[in-house]
C-alpha positions as CSV (number, residue, x, y, z in Angstrom):
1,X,-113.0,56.6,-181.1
2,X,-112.0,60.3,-180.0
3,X,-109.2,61.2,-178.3
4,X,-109.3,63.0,-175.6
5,X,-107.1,64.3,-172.5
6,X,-107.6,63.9,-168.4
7,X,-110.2,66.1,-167.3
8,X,-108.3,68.9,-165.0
9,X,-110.6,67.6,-161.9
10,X,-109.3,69.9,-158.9
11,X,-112.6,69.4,-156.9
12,X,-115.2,66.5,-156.3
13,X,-117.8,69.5,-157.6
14,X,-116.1,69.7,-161.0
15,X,-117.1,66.2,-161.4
16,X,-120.6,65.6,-159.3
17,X,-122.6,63.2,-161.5
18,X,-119.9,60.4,-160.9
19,X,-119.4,61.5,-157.3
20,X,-122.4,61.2,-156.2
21,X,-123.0,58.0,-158.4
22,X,-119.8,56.7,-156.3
23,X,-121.1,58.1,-152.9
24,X,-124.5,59.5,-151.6
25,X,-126.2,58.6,-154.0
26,X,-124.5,55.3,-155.0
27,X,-127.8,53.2,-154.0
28,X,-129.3,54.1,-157.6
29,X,-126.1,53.1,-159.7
30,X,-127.3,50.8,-162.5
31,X,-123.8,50.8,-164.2
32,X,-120.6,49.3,-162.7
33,X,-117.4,51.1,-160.5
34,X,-116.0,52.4,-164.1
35,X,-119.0,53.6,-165.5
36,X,-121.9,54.8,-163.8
37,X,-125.6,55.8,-164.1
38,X,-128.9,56.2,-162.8
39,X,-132.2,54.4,-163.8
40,X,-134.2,55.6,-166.5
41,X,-136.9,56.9,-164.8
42,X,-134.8,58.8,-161.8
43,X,-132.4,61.0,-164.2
44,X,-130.4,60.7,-167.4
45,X,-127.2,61.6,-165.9
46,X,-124.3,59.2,-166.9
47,X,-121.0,59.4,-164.7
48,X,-116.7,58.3,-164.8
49,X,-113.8,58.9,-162.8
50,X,-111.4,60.6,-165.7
51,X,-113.4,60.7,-168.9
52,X,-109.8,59.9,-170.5
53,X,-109.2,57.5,-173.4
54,X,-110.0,54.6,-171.1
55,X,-113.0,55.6,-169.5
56,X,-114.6,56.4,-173.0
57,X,-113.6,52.7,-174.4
58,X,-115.8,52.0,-171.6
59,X,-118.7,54.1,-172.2
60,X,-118.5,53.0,-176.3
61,X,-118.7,49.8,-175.1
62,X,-121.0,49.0,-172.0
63,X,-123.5,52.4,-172.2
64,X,-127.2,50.7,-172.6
65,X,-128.1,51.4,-176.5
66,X,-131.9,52.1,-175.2
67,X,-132.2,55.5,-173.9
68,X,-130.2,58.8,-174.1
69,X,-128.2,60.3,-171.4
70,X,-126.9,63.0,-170.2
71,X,-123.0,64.6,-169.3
72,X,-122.4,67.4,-166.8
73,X,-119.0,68.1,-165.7
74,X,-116.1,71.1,-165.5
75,X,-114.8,70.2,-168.8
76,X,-116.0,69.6,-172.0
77,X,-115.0,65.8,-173.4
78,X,-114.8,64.4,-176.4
79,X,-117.6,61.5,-177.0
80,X,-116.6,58.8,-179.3
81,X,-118.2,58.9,-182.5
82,X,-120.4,55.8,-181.8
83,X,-122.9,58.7,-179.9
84,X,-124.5,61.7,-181.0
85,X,-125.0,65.3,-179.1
86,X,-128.5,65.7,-179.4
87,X,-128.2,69.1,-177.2
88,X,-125.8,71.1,-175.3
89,X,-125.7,74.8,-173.6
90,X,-123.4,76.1,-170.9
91,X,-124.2,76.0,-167.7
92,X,-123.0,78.0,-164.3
93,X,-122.3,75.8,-161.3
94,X,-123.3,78.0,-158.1
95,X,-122.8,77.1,-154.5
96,X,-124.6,79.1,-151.5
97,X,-121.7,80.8,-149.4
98,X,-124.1,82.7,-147.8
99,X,-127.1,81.7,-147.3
100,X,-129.5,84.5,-146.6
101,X,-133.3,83.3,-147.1
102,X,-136.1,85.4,-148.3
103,X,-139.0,83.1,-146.5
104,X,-143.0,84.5,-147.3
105,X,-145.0,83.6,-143.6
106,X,-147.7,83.7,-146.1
107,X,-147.0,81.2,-148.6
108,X,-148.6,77.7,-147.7
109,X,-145.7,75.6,-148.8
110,X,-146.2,71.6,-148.2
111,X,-143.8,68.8,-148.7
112,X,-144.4,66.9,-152.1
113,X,-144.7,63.0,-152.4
114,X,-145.3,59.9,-154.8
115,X,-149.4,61.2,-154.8
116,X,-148.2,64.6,-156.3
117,X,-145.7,63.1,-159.4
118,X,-148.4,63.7,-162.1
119,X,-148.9,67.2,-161.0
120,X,-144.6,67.7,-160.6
121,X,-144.6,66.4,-164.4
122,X,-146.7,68.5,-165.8
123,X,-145.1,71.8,-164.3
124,X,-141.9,70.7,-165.4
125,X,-143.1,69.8,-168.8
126,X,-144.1,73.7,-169.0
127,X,-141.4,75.2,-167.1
128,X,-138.3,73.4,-168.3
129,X,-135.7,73.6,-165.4
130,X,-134.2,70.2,-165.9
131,X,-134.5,66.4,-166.7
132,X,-137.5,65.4,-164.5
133,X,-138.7,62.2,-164.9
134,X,-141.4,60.4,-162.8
135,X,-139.1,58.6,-160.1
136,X,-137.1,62.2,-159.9
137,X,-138.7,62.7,-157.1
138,X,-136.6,59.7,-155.0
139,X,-133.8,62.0,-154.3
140,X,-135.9,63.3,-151.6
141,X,-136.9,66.9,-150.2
142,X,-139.5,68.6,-152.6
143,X,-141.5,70.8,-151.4
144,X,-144.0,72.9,-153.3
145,X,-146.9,75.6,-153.4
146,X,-150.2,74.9,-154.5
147,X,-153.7,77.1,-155.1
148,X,-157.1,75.6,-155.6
149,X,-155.5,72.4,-156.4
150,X,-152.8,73.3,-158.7
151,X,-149.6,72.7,-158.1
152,X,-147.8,76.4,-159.1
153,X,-143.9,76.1,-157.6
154,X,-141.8,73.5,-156.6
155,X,-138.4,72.8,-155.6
156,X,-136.0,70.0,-154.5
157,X,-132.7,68.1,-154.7
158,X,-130.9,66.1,-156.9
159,X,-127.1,65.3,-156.5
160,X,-126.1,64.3,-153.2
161,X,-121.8,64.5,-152.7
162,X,-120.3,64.1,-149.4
163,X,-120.4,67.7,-147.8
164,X,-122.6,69.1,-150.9
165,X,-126.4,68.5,-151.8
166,X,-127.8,70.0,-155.3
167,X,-130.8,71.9,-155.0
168,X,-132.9,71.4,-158.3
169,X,-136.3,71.2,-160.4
170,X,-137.1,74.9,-159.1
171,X,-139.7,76.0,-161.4
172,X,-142.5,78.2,-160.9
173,X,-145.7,78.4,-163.8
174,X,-145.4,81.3,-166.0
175,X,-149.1,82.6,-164.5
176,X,-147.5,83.4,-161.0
177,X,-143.7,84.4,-161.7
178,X,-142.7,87.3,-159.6
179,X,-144.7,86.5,-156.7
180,X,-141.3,85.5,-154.8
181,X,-142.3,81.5,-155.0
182,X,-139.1,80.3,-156.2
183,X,-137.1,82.5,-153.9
184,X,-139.3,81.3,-150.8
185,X,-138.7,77.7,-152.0
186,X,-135.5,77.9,-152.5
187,X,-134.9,79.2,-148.8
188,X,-137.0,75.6,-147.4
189,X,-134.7,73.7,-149.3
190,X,-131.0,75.4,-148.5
191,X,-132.2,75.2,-145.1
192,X,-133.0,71.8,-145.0
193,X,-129.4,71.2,-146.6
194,X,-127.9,73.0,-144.3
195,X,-129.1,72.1,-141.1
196,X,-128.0,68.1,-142.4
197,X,-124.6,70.2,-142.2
198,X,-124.1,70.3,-146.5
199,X,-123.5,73.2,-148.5
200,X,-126.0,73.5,-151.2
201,X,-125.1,74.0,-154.9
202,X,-126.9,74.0,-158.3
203,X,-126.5,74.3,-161.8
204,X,-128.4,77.4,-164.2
205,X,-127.9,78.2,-167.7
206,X,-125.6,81.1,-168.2
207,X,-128.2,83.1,-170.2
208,X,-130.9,82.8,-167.3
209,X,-129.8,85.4,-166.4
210,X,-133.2,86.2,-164.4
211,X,-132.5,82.9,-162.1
212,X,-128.8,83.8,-161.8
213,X,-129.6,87.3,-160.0
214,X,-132.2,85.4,-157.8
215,X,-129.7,82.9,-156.7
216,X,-127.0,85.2,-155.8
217,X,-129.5,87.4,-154.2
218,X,-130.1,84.2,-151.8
219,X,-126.0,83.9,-151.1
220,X,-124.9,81.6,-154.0
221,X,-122.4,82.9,-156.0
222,X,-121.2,81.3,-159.6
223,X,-118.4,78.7,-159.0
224,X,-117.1,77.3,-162.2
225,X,-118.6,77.3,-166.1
226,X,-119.7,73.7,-167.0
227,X,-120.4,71.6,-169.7
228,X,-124.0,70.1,-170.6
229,X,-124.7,67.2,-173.3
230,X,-127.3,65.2,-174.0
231,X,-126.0,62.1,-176.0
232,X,-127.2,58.9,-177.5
233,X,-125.8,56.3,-179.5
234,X,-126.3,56.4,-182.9
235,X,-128.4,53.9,-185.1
């Protein structure tokens, strides 16, 4: 197995898959208190405390052989040679501290629920803003923006850490870019997380640079680099 050090973990946002797995969100932990993760159709995210020597004898060990997953943390860790990286890219952690919405009056934007999943798929099978499987939607709070029956922008959350909900899936179809849907989205959700009294933060790739401008734009500002994986165990 790789060796690896302690992950420098200064704040419970450096390591939000396993604080959430641990807290607000710990209702869909299939794992156990060492090693934690969600089921296979709500996200691939896989979670520890240190992702030191110990924790990864754990993952080798008890991390179901079935399904990939994925790692999103501060610090990039070594994975034990029992797994394969089947992708990685960096990523920007950004957290809203100061939230200034851009709302539309004339957008008709509507809250999205289980009768809407097929529609939520296939968006995010075009547009590409994240793992979103067909129970995603469980975490709570989409809302989205529909024309003559198709669904054209959406938004939600993901991560819930005490103090902190992720905003994420915000994705708008190529067609109707420009047209200020993400941005107005983006407002109904932050607000939504702020009046529960959270901050709201999210995760971009660093080369989206597009997104990144749009973001800051609505008061998030970039908080730390972060590392993506998606691993699986080898055959």
């Amino acid at each position: 197995m790789c060796s690896t050090q302690n992950m420098h973990i200064h704040h419970k946002l450096d390591n939000p898959v396993w604080e959430a797995l641990t807290t607000e969100d710990k209702r869909f932990n299939r794992g156990t208190n060492a090693l934690g993760f969600f089921p296979d159709d709500v996200s691939p995210f896989v979670g520890m405390r240190h992702w030191d020597d110990h924790d990864l004898a754990i993952l080798e060990k008890e991390l179901p052989a079935n399904r990939s997953f994925s790692v999103m943390m501060a610090d990039q860790v070594s994975i034990p040679a029992c797994f394969e990286i089947v992708f990685t890219t960096p990523l920007h952690q950004m957290v809203c501290t100061r939230f200034q919405p851009i709302f539309d009056s004339s957008l008709s934007t509507r809250q999205l629920g289980d009768a809407d999943v097929p529609a939520m798929l296939a968006l995010t099978a075009l547009t590409k803003p994240g793992p979103f499987l067909q129970r995603t939607i469980d975490f709570g709070n989409y809302v989205g923006i529909y024309e003559n029956g198709e669904l054209l922008a959406m938004a939600g959350e993901r991560l819930h850490v005490n103090g902190y909900t992720e905003v994420s899936a915000v994705c708008t179809h190529p067609t109707h870019l420009g047209k200020g849907y993400a941005s107005h989205l983006m407002s109904h959700a932050c607000e939504t997380v702020i009046q529960r009294g959270n901050i709201p933060f999210l995760h971009v790739k660093q080369d989206n640079t597009r997104a990144i401008a749009k973001y800051e734009h609505l008061g998030f500002s970039i908080r730390s680099a972060f590392y993506f994986a998606v691993i699986k165990r080898r055959i």
